[in-house]
C-alpha positions in Angstrom: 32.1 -4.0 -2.3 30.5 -0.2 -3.7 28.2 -2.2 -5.8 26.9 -4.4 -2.7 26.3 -0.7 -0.6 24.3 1.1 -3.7 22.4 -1.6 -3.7 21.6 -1.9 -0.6 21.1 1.8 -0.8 17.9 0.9 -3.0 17.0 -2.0 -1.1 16.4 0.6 1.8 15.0 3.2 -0.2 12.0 0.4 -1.1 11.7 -0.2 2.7 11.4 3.0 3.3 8.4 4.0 0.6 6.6 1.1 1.9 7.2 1.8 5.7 6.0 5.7 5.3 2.8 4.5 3.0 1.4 1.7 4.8 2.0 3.1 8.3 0.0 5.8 8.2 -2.7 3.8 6.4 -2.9 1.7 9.5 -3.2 4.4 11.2 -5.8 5.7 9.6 -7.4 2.6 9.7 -7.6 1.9 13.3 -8.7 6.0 14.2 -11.5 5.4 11.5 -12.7 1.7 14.0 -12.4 4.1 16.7 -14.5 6.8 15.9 -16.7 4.8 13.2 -15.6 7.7 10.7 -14.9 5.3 7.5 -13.6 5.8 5.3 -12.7 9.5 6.0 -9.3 8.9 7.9 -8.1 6.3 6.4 -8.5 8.4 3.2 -6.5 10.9 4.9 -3.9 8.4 5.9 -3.5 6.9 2.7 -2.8 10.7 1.1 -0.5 11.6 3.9 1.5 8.5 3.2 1.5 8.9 -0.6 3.2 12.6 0.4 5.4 11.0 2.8 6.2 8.3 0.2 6.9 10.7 -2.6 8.9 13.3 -0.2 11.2 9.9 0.7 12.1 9.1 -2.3 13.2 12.7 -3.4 14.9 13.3 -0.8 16.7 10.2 -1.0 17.6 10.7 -4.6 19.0 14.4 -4.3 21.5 12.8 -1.4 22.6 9.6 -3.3 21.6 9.5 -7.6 24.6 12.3 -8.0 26.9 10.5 -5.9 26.1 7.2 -7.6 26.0 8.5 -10.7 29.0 10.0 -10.7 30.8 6.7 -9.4 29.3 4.8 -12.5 30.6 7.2 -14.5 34.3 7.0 -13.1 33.7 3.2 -13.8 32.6 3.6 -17.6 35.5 5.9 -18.5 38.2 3.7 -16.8 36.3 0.5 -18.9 36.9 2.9 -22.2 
């Protein structure tokens, strides 16, 4: 059943990446239709998502690798 959550764990961690990227590109998007500044915004989008992205998954990985890690490890000496 602690396999099934750490991978769910990644499952959400590649929702979230996509989620904080392509959001703001949208976003971007529709401003640069609204005030006919293309490609300028959705530039601007595309970078603040990439950050966003990138932040995510750090952030993610300092809360969770350690703890995963450290479970896998339990696992591997018990198997020895």
């Amino acid at each position: 059943m602690k396999d099934w959550f750490d991978a769910f764990q990644v499952l959400q961690l590649g929702w979230v990446v996509a989620l904080m990227v392509i959001i703001p590109l949208l976003v971007g998007l529709w401003l640069d239709r609204r005030f006919d500044s293309a490609p300028w915004l959705t530039l601007v989008g595309m970078v603040i998502g990439i950050l966003a992205g990138t932040f995510g998954v750090v952030r993610h990985f300092r809360r969770n690798y350690s703890a995963i890690d450290a479970k896998h490890s339990r696992h591997k000496e018990e198997d020895e």
